[in-house]
C-alpha positions in Angstrom: 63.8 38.3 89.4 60.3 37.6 88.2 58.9 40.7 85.8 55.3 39.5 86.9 52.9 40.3 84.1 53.0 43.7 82.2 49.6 45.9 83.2 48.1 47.0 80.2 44.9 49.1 80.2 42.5 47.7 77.4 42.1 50.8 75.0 38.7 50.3 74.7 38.4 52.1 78.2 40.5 55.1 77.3 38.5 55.7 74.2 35.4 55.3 76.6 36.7 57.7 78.8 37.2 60.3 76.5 33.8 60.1 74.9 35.3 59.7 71.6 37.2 56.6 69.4 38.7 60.4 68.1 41.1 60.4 71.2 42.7 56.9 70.7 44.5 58.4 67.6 46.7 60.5 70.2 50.2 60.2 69.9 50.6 59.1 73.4 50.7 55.7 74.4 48.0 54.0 76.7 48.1 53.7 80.4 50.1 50.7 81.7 49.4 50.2 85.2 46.7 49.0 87.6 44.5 51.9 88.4 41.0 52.3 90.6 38.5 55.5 90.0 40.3 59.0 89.7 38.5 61.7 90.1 39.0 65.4 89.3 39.4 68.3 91.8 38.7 71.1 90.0 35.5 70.0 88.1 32.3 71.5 88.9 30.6 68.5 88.2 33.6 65.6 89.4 34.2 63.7 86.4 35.2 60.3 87.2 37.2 57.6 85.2 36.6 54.0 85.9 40.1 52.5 84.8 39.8 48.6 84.8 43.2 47.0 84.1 43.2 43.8 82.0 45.2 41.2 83.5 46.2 43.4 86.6 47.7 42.4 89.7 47.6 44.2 93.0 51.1 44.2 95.1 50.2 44.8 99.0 53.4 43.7 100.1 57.2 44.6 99.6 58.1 41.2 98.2 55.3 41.0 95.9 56.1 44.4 94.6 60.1 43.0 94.1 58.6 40.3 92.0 56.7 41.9 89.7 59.4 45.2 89.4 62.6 44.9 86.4 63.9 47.5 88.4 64.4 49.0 91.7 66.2 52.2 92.3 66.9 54.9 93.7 66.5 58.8 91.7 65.6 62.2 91.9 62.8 63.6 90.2 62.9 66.0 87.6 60.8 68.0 84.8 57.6 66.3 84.1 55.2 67.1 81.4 51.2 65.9 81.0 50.1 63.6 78.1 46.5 62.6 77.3 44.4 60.0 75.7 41.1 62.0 75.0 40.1 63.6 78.8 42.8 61.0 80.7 45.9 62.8 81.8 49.4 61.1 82.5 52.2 62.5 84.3 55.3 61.6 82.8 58.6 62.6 85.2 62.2 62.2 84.3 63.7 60.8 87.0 67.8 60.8 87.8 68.9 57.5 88.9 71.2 57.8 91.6 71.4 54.0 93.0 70.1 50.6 91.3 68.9 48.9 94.1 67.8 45.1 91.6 67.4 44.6 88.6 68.7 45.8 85.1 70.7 49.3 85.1 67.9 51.3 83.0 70.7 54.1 82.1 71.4 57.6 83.9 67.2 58.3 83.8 64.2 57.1 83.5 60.7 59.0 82.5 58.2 57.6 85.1 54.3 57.4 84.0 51.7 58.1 86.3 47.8 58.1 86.2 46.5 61.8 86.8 47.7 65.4 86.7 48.2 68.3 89.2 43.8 68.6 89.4 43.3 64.8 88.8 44.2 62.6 92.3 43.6 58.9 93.9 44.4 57.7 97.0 45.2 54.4 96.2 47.9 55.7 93.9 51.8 57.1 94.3 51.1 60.5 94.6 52.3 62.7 91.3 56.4 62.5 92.0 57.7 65.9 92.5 61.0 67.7 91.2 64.1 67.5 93.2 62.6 65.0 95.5 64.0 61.9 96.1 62.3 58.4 95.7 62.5 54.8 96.1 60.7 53.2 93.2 59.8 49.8 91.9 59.4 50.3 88.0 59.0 47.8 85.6 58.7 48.4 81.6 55.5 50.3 79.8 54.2 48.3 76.9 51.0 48.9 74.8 51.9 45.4 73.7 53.7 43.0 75.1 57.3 42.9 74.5 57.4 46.7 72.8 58.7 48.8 74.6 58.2 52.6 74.7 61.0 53.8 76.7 58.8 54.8 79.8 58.4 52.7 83.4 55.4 52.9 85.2 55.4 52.2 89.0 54.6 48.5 89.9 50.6 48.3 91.1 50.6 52.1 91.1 51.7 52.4 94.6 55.0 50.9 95.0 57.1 54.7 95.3 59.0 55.6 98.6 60.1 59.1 99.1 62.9 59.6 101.1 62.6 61.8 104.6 65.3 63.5 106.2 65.5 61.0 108.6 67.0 58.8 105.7 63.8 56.3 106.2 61.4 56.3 103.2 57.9 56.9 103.6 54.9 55.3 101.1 54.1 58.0 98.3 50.7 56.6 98.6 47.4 58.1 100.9 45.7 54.4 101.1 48.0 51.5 100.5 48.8 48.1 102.5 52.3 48.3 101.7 54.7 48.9 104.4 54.0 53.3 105.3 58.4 53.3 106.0 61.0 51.9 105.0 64.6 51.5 105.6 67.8 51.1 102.9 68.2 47.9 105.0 64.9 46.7 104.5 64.7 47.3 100.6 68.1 45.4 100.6 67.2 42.5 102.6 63.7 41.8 100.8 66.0 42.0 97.3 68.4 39.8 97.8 65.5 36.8 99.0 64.6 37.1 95.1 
Protein backbone atom coordinates (compact mmCIF):
# COMPACT_ATOMS: atom_id res chain seq x y z
CA UNK A 1 0.00 0.00 0.00
CA UNK A 2 1.16 3.44 -0.75
CA UNK A 3 1.52 5.79 2.65
CA UNK A 4 1.10 8.85 0.31
CA UNK A 5 2.93 11.84 1.86
CA UNK A 6 2.68 12.67 5.60
CA UNK A 7 0.56 16.11 6.08
CA UNK A 8 2.41 18.32 8.21
CA UNK A 9 1.24 21.76 9.19
CA UNK A 10 4.19 24.34 8.87
CA UNK A 11 4.56 25.62 12.55
CA UNK A 12 4.94 28.91 11.54
CA UNK A 13 0.99 28.94 11.17
CA UNK A 14 0.31 27.55 14.62
CA UNK A 15 2.49 30.16 16.20
CA UNK A 16 0.56 32.64 13.90
CA UNK A 17 -2.53 31.46 15.13
CA UNK A 18 -1.99 31.89 18.51
CA UNK A 19 -0.63 35.33 18.34
CA UNK A 20 2.44 34.36 20.08
CA UNK A 21 6.04 32.33 19.06
CA UNK A 22 5.16 31.75 23.28
CA UNK A 23 2.67 28.95 22.22
CA UNK A 24 5.04 26.79 19.93
CA UNK A 25 6.93 25.84 23.23
CA UNK A 26 3.69 23.64 24.14
CA UNK A 27 4.26 20.27 24.91
CA UNK A 28 1.91 19.11 22.27
CA UNK A 29 2.82 18.27 18.97
CA UNK A 30 1.67 20.19 15.71
CA UNK A 31 -1.30 19.45 13.65
CA UNK A 32 -0.67 16.80 10.94
CA UNK A 33 -3.42 16.78 8.67
CA UNK A 34 -4.92 18.81 5.76
CA UNK A 35 -7.25 21.30 7.23
CA UNK A 36 -9.42 24.43 5.62
CA UNK A 37 -10.75 27.57 8.02
CA UNK A 38 -12.27 26.49 11.44
CA UNK A 39 -14.19 28.62 13.12
CA UNK A 40 -15.40 28.94 16.71
CA UNK A 41 -19.08 28.61 17.87
CA UNK A 42 -19.00 30.14 20.97
CA UNK A 43 -17.01 33.30 20.30
CA UNK A 44 -18.64 36.57 20.40
CA UNK A 45 -16.52 37.84 17.83
CA UNK A 46 -15.86 34.20 15.46
CA UNK A 47 -12.29 33.70 15.60
CA UNK A 48 -11.14 32.02 12.65
CA UNK A 49 -7.89 29.93 11.92
CA UNK A 50 -6.66 29.82 8.38
CA UNK A 51 -4.72 26.27 8.49
CA UNK A 52 -2.67 25.85 5.18
CA UNK A 53 -1.11 22.47 5.08
CA UNK A 54 2.39 22.21 3.45
CA UNK A 55 2.62 19.52 1.03
CA UNK A 56 -1.13 18.47 1.50
CA UNK A 57 -3.15 16.30 -0.54
CA UNK A 58 -6.91 16.23 -0.76
CA UNK A 59 -8.56 12.47 -0.92
CA UNK A 60 -12.14 12.86 -2.68
CA UNK A 61 -12.40 9.34 -3.38
CA UNK A 62 -12.34 5.86 -1.46
CA UNK A 63 -9.23 4.64 -3.38
CA UNK A 64 -7.35 7.73 -3.05
CA UNK A 65 -8.03 7.76 0.66
CA UNK A 66 -6.70 3.67 0.71
CA UNK A 67 -3.56 4.99 -0.86
CA UNK A 68 -2.55 7.51 1.18
CA UNK A 69 -3.88 5.54 4.72
CA UNK A 70 -0.99 2.83 6.73
CA UNK A 71 -4.06 1.67 8.19
CA UNK A 72 -7.64 1.00 7.87
CA UNK A 73 -9.73 -0.32 10.61
CA UNK A 74 -12.38 -0.77 12.36
CA UNK A 75 -12.72 0.70 16.45
CA UNK A 76 -14.70 2.15 18.98
CA UNK A 77 -14.17 5.34 20.37
CA UNK A 78 -13.21 6.08 23.73
CA UNK A 79 -12.03 9.00 26.29
CA UNK A 80 -10.65 11.86 24.52
CA UNK A 81 -8.91 14.79 25.92
CA UNK A 82 -8.11 18.52 24.16
CA UNK A 83 -4.50 19.64 23.45
CA UNK A 84 -3.48 23.12 22.18
CA UNK A 85 -0.82 24.94 20.35
CA UNK A 86 -1.48 28.59 21.64
CA UNK A 87 -5.55 29.22 20.78
CA UNK A 88 -5.67 25.87 18.27
CA UNK A 89 -7.36 23.03 19.97
CA UNK A 90 -6.93 19.18 18.99
CA UNK A 91 -9.09 16.41 19.92
CA UNK A 92 -7.16 13.48 20.72
CA UNK A 93 -9.58 10.08 21.04
CA UNK A 94 -8.44 6.70 22.10
CA UNK A 95 -9.92 4.51 19.87
CA UNK A 96 -10.40 0.38 20.43
CA UNK A 97 -9.54 -1.45 17.37
CA UNK A 98 -11.87 -4.03 16.81
CA UNK A 99 -11.11 -5.12 13.02
CA UNK A 100 -7.87 -4.26 10.74
CA UNK A 101 -9.39 -3.83 7.63
CA UNK A 102 -5.34 -2.96 5.52
CA UNK A 103 -2.55 -2.25 6.52
CA UNK A 104 -0.15 -2.74 9.55
CA UNK A 105 -1.89 -3.99 12.95
CA UNK A 106 -1.35 -0.57 15.03
CA UNK A 107 -1.94 -2.64 18.46
CA UNK A 108 -5.22 -3.03 20.65
CA UNK A 109 -5.79 1.18 20.26
CA UNK A 110 -5.03 3.94 18.73
CA UNK A 111 -5.27 7.84 19.99
CA UNK A 112 -6.85 9.55 16.94
CA UNK A 113 -5.98 13.48 16.41
CA UNK A 114 -8.46 15.81 15.19
CA UNK A 115 -8.54 19.56 14.30
CA UNK A 116 -11.12 21.41 16.75
CA UNK A 117 -12.85 20.86 20.04
CA UNK A 118 -16.44 20.57 21.29
CA UNK A 119 -16.99 24.81 20.48
CA UNK A 120 -14.45 24.72 17.43
CA UNK A 121 -16.22 22.85 14.10
CA UNK A 122 -15.66 22.50 10.02
CA UNK A 123 -17.62 21.09 7.69
CA UNK A 124 -15.09 19.85 5.52
CA UNK A 125 -13.78 17.83 8.40
CA UNK A 126 -14.65 14.22 10.27
CA UNK A 127 -16.78 15.49 12.80
CA UNK A 128 -15.11 15.22 16.57
CA UNK A 129 -15.41 11.11 17.00
CA UNK A 130 -17.59 10.32 19.92
CA UNK A 131 -17.25 7.70 22.79
CA UNK A 132 -18.69 4.28 22.39
CA UNK A 133 -19.44 4.94 18.76
CA UNK A 134 -18.18 2.89 16.26
CA UNK A 135 -16.06 4.02 13.16
CA UNK A 136 -14.49 3.11 10.07
CA UNK A 137 -11.26 5.06 9.69
CA UNK A 138 -8.47 5.55 7.37
CA UNK A 139 -5.40 6.62 9.65
CA UNK A 140 -2.02 7.03 8.67
CA UNK A 141 1.03 8.02 11.17
CA UNK A 142 1.35 11.72 12.87
CA UNK A 143 4.82 13.19 12.42
CA UNK A 144 6.08 16.67 13.23
CA UNK A 145 8.95 15.37 11.09
CA UNK A 146 9.12 12.96 8.75
CA UNK A 147 9.82 9.53 9.88
CA UNK A 148 9.28 10.41 13.88
CA UNK A 149 6.71 9.23 15.03
CA UNK A 150 4.59 10.36 18.05
CA UNK A 151 2.33 7.54 18.67
CA UNK A 152 -0.90 9.40 17.39
CA UNK A 153 -2.83 8.84 13.77
CA UNK A 154 -4.59 11.42 12.26
CA UNK A 155 -7.43 10.69 9.78
CA UNK A 156 -6.24 10.66 6.11
CA UNK A 157 -7.32 14.30 4.35
CA UNK A 158 -9.39 14.98 7.49
CA UNK A 159 -12.46 13.45 6.26
CA UNK A 160 -11.85 9.89 5.51
CA UNK A 161 -14.05 8.47 9.05
CA UNK A 162 -17.18 6.27 8.56
CA UNK A 163 -19.46 5.70 11.51
CA UNK A 164 -21.25 2.83 11.58
CA UNK A 165 -25.40 2.90 11.56
CA UNK A 166 -27.57 0.31 12.80
CA UNK A 167 -28.30 -0.76 9.53
CA UNK A 168 -24.55 -2.09 9.49
CA UNK A 169 -23.82 0.47 6.46
CA UNK A 170 -21.34 3.36 7.42
CA UNK A 171 -22.20 6.74 6.81
CA UNK A 172 -19.38 9.73 6.09
CA UNK A 173 -18.46 11.48 9.54
CA UNK A 174 -18.12 14.46 7.42
CA UNK A 175 -21.02 17.57 6.75
CA UNK A 176 -19.28 18.59 3.21
CA UNK A 177 -17.14 15.89 1.67
CA UNK A 178 -17.04 14.19 -2.02
CA UNK A 179 -16.22 10.91 -0.66
CA UNK A 180 -18.71 8.30 -0.94
CA UNK A 181 -21.90 9.58 2.11
CA UNK A 182 -22.25 5.25 2.79
CA UNK A 183 -20.54 2.61 2.71
CA UNK A 184 -20.65 -1.09 2.95
CA UNK A 185 -18.07 -3.77 4.75
CA UNK A 186 -18.13 -5.12 1.14
CA UNK A 187 -17.22 -1.97 -0.44
CA UNK A 188 -14.25 -1.10 1.98
CA UNK A 189 -13.07 -4.70 1.25
CA UNK A 190 -13.29 -4.70 -2.40
CA UNK A 191 -11.49 -1.14 -2.84
CA UNK A 192 -8.55 -2.71 -0.39
CA UNK A 193 -7.74 -5.52 -1.96
CA UNK A 194 -7.31 -3.48 -5.64
CA UNK A 195 -4.20 -1.89 -3.65
Amino acid sequence: MNKGPVLIYAAAVACIAAGSLAGCASNSPAPAVQRPTMSSTTSASSQSWDMTVADGQEVDTLRAANEAATVVLHGVAGSSHVESIGDVPFTVTTVSVTDVVSGDEPGPTVDVRQFGDANNTSDELASLLQAGKDYLLYLQPFELEPGESTGQYVIVGGNAAWEQAPDGRYKIATQESELPTTLTDKEVQATSSDQ
